[in-house]
TIGURO-676741 format. One line per 10 residues: number of its first residue (from 1); for each residue y, x, z of C-alpha. Coordinates in steps of 0.2 Angstrom, whole numbers, plus 2048, in hexadecimal, padded with zeros to 3 digits. Layout:
NUM = Y,X,Z  ...
***
This chain:
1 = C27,30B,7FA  C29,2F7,7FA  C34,2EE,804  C2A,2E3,80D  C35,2D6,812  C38,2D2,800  C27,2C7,7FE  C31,2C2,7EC  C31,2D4,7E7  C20,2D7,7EB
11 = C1A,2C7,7E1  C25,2CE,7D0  C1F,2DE,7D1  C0D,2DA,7D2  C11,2CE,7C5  C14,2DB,7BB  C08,2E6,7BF  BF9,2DD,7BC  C00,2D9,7AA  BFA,2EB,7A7
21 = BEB,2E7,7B4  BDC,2F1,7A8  BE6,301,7AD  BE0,2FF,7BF  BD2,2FA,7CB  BDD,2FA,7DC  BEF,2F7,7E0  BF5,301,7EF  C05,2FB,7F9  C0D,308,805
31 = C1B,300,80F  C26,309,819  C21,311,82B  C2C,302,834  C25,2F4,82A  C1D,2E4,831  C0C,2E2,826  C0E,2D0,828  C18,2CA,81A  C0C,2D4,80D
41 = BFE,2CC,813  C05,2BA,813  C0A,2BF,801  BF8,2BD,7FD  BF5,2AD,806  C04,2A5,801  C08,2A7,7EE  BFB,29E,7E2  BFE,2A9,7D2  BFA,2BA,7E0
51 = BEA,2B1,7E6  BE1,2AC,7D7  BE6,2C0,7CE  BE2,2CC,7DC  BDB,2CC,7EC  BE2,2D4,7FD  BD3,2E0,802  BDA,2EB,813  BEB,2EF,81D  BE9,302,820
61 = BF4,30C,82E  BF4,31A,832  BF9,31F,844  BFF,331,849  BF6,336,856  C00,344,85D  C11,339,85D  C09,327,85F  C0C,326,871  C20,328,870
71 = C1F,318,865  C11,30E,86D  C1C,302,874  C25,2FE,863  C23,2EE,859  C1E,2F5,849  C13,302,851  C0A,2F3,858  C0A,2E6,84A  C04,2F5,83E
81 = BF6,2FA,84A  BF3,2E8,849  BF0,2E3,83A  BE7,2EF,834  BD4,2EF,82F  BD3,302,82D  BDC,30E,836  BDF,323,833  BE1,32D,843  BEA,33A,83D
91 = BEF,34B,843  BDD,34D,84E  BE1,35E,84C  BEF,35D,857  BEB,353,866  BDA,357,873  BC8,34F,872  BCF,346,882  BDE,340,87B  BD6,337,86C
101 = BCA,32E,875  BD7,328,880  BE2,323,86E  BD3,31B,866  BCD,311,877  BE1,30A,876  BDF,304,864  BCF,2FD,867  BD6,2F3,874  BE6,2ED,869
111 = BDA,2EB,857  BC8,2EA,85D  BC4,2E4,84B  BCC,2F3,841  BC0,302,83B  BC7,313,842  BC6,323,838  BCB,333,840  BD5,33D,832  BDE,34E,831
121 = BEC,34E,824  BE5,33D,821  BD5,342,816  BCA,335,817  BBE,330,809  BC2,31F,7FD  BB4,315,800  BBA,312,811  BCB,30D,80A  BC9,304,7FC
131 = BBC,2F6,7F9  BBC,2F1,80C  BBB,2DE,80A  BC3,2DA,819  BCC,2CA,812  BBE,2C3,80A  BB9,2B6,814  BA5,2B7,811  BAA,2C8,81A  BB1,2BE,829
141 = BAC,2C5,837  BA4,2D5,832  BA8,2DD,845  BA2,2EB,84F  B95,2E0,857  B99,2EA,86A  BAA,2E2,867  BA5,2D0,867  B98,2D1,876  BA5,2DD,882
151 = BA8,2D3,88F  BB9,2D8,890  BC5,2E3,88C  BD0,2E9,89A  BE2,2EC,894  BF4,2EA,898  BFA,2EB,888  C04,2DC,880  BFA,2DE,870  BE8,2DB,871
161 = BDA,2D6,86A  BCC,2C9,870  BBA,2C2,869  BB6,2B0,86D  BA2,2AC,86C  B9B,29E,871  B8B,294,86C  B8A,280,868  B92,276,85B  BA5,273,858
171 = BAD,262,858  BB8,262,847  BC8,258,84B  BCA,261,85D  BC7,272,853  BD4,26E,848  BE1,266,855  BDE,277,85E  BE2,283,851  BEE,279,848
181 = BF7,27A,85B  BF4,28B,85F  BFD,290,84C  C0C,284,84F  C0D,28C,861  C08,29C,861  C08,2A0,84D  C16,2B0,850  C0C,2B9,85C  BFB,2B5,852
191 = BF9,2C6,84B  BE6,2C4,842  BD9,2B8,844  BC9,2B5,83E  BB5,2AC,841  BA6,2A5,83E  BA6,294,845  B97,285,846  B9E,275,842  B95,264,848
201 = B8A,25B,839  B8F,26B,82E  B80,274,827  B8A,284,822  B94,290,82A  BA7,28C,82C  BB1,29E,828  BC3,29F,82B  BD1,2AD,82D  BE3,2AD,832
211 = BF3,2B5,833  C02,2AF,83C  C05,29E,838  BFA,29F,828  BE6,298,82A  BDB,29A,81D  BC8,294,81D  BBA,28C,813  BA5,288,816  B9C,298,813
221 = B87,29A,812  B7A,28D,819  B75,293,82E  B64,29B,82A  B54,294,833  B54,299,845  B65,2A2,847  B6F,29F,854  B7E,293,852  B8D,29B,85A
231 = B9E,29A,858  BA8,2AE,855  BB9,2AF,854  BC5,2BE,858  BD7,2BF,85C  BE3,2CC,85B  BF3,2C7,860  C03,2CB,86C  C04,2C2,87E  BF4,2B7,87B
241 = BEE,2AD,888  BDC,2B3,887  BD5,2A9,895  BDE,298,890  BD8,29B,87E  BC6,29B,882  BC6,28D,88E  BD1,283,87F  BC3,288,873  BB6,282,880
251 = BBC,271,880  BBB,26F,86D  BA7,271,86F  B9F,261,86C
***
C-alpha cells in the first residue's frame, strides 16, 4: 500500500522499479481506501523522468455496494468514484436487483464517463483492467455515446458529471482565456476533464484532458471529409455551475 500524499515516494519507488522494468508489463498501485486519487494521477503529469518511462493507463475503484450508501456523502467516497475510469460493484450478491440499479444510476450520474462492472468478490476478468487507455489522449473522448447526447442528468448530488456538445468552430485566444480562468478558479473542484474540440483555421482535431489544475492537450488526426465538426468536452467535478459553463463555452464560438 502507497501513501499517496507522498508524490516523492511514489516518483523513487517507480524509479526503482523500472530499473528492473523487463520483469514486468504492468505496474499496479493500491492506495489506501481513504485516499484521494488525485496526487497519483498528477504524478504522471507532472514529473518528466515518470512521463517519458511509463504511462498512467486507469484509476480503478471499487465501490461496496452493500455499505456504499453509509459513506455516500464522504469526500473520499466521492473523489474515488470520481476519478475513476473503471469501477467494480462489488458484493451484488448481497444487495437486490432494485437496489443496484438504483447504485449504478447514482454513479452514473457522479462519473458518467467511468465503465461499470458488476463483481462478486471482485472477479472480473484483466482485459477490462488493464490496457484500458483511458489517459491516452488519442483515446480522448471514447464515451458512452447515450452520455454525451442525454439532455440532462437530473441530480442533487454535489459531485456530477456533464457533457458539453456543440457544433461550429472555436476562437483560440477565447478558448484559452476561458480554460486558463476556469483552472485558476475553479482548478480544486475540477475533478476530470476531457474533449475533442474544432479550432478556427485548424485542420486537425485539438484533444485535451485535465485534472485539477493540470491541462494537458495536443493536435490529434485530420477531420475526415464530411464529418461533423463539433466540439465534446465532459466534466466531472464538485459544485460546477453547469448552466454557466455552457453559456461560457458558447461565447468562445467564433
Amino acid at each position: 500500500c502507497i501513501c499517496c500524499t507522498v508524490r516523492g515516494d511514489l516518483i523513487r519507488i517507480i524509479g526503482n522499479l523500472m530499473k528492473r522494468r523487463h520483469q514486468f508489463d504492468h505496474l499496479v498501485i493500491e492506495t489506501t481506501g481513504l485516499a484521494d486519487p488525485a496526487p497519483v494521477i498528477q504524478t504522471f503529469f507532472v514529473d518528466e523522468d515518470m512521463k517519458d518511462q511509463i504511462a498512467l493507463d486507469a484509476v480503478v475503484t471499487v465501490v461496496d455496494a452493500k455499505h456504499i450508501q453509509q459513506h455516500w456523502e464522504a469526500d473520499e467516497a466521492q473523489e474515488q468514484i470520481a476519478f475513476a475510469d473503471v469501477i467494480l460493484l462489488n458484493k451484488t450478491d448481497l444487495v437486490s436487483p432494485q437496489e443496484l440499479d438504483e447504485l449504478e444510476s447514482k454513479i452514473k450520474a457522479m462519473n458518467g464517463m467511468a465503465k461499470i462492472y458488476r463483481t462478486q468478490n471482485s472477479e472480473l476478468g484483466m482485459d477490462a483492467l488493464l490496457g484500458v487507455q483511458a489517459f491516452d489522449l488519442d483515446r480522448a473522448l471514447e464515451v458512452d455515446p447515450e452520455f454525451l447526447n442525454e439532455a440532462a442528468h437530473e441530480h442533487d448530488e454535489t459531485v456530477k458529471s456533464f457533457a458539453i456538445v456543440e457544433s461550429g468552430e472555436l476562437d483560440g485566444p477565447k478558448l484559452s482565456n476561458l480554460l486558463s480562468n476556469l483552472l485558476q478558479t475553479k482548478g480544486v473542484d475540477i475533478f476530470r476533464m476531457k474533449g475533442i474540440l474544432n479550432i478556427a483555421g485548424e485542420e486537425d482535431r485539438f484533444v485535451f484532458q485535465g485534472v485539477h489544475m493540470l491541462l494537458d492537450g495536443k493536435p490529434d488526426r485530420p477531420w475526415k471529409e464530411g464529418e461533423t465538426r463539433k466540439n465534446e468536452l465532459v466534466f466531472i467535478g464538485r459544485n460546477l455551475d453547469e448552466a454557466e459553463l455552457k453559456e461560457d463555452f458558447k461565447q468562445c464560438l467564433v
